[in-house]
C-alpha positions in Angstrom: -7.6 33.5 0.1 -5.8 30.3 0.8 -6.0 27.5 -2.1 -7.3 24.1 -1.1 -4.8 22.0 -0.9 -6.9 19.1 -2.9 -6.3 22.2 -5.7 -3.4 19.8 -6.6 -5.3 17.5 -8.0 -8.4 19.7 -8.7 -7.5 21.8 -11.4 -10.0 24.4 -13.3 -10.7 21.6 -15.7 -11.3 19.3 -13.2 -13.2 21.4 -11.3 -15.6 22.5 -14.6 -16.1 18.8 -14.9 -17.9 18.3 -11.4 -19.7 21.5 -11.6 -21.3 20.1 -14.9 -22.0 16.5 -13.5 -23.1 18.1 -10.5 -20.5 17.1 -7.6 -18.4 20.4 -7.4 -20.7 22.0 -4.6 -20.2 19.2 -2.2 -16.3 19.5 -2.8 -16.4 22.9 -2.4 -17.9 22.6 1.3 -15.0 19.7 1.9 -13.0 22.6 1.0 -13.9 24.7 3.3 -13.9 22.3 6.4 -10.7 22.2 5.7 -10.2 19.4 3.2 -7.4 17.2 2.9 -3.6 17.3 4.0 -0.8 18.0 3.6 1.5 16.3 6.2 2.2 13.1 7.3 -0.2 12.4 10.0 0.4 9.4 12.7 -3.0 7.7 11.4 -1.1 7.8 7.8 2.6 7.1 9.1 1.0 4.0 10.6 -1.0 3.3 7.3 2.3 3.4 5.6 4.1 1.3 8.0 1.5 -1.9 7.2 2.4 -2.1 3.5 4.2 -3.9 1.7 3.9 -2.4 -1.6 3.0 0.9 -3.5 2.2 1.9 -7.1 4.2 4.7 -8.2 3.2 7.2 -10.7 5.5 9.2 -13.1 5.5 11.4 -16.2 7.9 12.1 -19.1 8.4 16.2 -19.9 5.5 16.2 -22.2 2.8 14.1 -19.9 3.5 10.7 -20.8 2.6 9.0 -17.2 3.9 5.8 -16.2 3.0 3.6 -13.3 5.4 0.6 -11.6 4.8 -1.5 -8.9 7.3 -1.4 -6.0 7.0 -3.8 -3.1 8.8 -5.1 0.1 8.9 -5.7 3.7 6.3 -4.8 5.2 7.3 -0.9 6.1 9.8 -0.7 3.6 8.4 3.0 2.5 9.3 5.3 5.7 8.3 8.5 7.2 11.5 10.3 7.7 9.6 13.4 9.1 5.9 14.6 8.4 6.4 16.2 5.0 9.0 13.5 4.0 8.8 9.6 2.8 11.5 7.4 1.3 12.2 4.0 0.4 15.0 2.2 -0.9 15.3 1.5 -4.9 15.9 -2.1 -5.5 18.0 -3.6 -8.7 15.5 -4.7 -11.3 14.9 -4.7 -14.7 17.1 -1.6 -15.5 14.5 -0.4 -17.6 14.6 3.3 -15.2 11.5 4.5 -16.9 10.5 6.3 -13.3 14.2 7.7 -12.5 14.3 8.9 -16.0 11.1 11.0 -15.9 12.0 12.2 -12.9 15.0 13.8 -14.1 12.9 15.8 -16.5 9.5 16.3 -14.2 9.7 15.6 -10.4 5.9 15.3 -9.7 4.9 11.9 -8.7 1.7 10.0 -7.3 1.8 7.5 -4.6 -0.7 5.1 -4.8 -1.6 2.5 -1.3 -3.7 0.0 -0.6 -5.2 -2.0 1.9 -7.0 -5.0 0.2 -8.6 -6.7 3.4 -9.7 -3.3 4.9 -11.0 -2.0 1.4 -8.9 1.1 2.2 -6.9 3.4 -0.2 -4.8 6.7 0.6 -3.5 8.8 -2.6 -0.6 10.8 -1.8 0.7 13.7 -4.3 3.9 15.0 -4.5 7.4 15.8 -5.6 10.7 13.0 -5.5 14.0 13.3 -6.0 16.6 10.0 -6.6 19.2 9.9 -4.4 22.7 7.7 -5.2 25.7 7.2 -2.7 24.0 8.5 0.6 24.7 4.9 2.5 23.9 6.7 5.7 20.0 7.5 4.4 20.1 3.7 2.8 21.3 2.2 5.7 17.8 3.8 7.7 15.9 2.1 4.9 16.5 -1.5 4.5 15.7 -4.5 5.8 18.8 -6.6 6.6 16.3 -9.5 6.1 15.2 -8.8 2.9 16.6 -10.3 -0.4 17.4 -7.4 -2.5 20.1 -5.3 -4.0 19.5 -1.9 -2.9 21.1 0.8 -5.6 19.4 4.2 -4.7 17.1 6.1 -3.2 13.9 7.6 -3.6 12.8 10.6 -1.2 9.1 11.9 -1.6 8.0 15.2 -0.7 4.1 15.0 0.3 2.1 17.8 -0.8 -1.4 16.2 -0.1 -3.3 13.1 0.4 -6.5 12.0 0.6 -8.6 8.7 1.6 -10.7 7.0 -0.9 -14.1 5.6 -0.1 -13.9 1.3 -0.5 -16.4 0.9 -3.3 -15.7 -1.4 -5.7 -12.0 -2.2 -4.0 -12.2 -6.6 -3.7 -11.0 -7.9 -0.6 -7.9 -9.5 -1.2 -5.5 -11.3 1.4 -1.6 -12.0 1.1 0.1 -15.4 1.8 1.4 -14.0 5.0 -2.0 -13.0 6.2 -3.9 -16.1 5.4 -1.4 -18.3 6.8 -2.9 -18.2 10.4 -6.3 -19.6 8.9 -4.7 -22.3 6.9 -2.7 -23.3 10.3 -5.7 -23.1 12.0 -7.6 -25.3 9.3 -5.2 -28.1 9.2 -5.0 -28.6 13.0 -8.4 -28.8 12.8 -8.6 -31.4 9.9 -5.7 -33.6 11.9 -7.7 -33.3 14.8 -11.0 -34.8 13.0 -8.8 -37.5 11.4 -7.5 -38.9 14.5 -11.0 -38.7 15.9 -12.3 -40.6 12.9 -9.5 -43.1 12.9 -10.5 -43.7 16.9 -14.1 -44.0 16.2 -13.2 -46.6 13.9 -11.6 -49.0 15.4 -14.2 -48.6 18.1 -16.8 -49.6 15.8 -14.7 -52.7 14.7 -14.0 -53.7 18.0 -15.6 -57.2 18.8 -18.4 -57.6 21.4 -18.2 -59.2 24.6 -20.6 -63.0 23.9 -23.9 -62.8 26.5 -23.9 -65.8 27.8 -27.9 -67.4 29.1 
């Protein structure tokens, strides 16, 4: 029988835990609709193409996990082909916790969101870093963008899954909110002068009646 592919992430002890708090029979029946993915879908290719940033998920040889932040344009991680994302590695803090662990244990974690939608997509899989290719860099950055690119990292997806929005807070970034505030302050500029007309109406002197 063919394993589930959500068996990457749910392990015999993971699987013992929700028989004994009593959710393993409804993920076993998501199992066998056919449960969750393993390629890169167009409805997640254009999920990825709306962010603007990722957490990223390593661990050392011996399991000690690590999680950075990685951001850009929006887009900046791409779908080279369904089973395939990359995105350009940036100059930083030369710390290289993640390319470190990744030379000793290539499984990584991808972690999206979508704040104003309350959406999040998991994606498990394998990367690689990959120097001196300026033919795969060039495909990946943003001419725009401020940044020092130095590397690349190329994910291999194994699965994903959607999470349900509980508990995720709506949250907006400058770039989205900036219609609104645009919209807010044409709005206050168009009360002022209103207000400003209104009162030199007000002060205007009346015409004398004469008897």
């Amino acid at each position: 029988m063919k394993r589930p592919v959500s068996d990457i992430a749910f392990t015999p002890a993971v699987k013992a835990a929700q028989e004994q708090r009593g959710s393993r029979e409804a993920y076993a029946r998501m199992e066998q609709r056919g449960g969750w993915q393993n390629t890169v879908t167009p409805d997640l290719a254009q999920f990825i193409g709306e962010r603007d940033s990722l957490y990223l998920a390593t661990a050392s040889a011996d399991g000690q996990p690590y999680i950075q932040h990685r951001g850009g344009p929006k887009g900046f991680l791409k779908v080279l082909d369904e089973h395939t994302l990359a995105c350009a590695d940036f100059a930083g803090n030369a710390q290289y916790i993640s390319i470190g662990n990744l030379d000793e244990n290539d499984k990584v974690f991808i972690f999206l969101m979508d704040y104003p939608n309350r959406r999040r997509i998991k994606i498990w899989g394998t990367a690689k870093v990959v120097a001196g290719d300026d033919e795969l860099l060039s495909r990946l950055i943003d001419s725009d963008y401020r940044g020092r690119p130095e590397r690349v990292f190329v994910f291999r997806v194994q699965a994903w899954d959607v999470n349900c929005p509980q508990h995720i807070r709506p949250r907006w970034t400058e770039e989205e909110i900036a219609p609104v505030i645009d919209e807010l302050r044409a709005r206050v500029g168009r009360l002022e002068v209103e207000n400003a007309r209104l009162r030199v109406q007000h002060r205007a002197p009346h015409g004398n009646l004469s008897n």
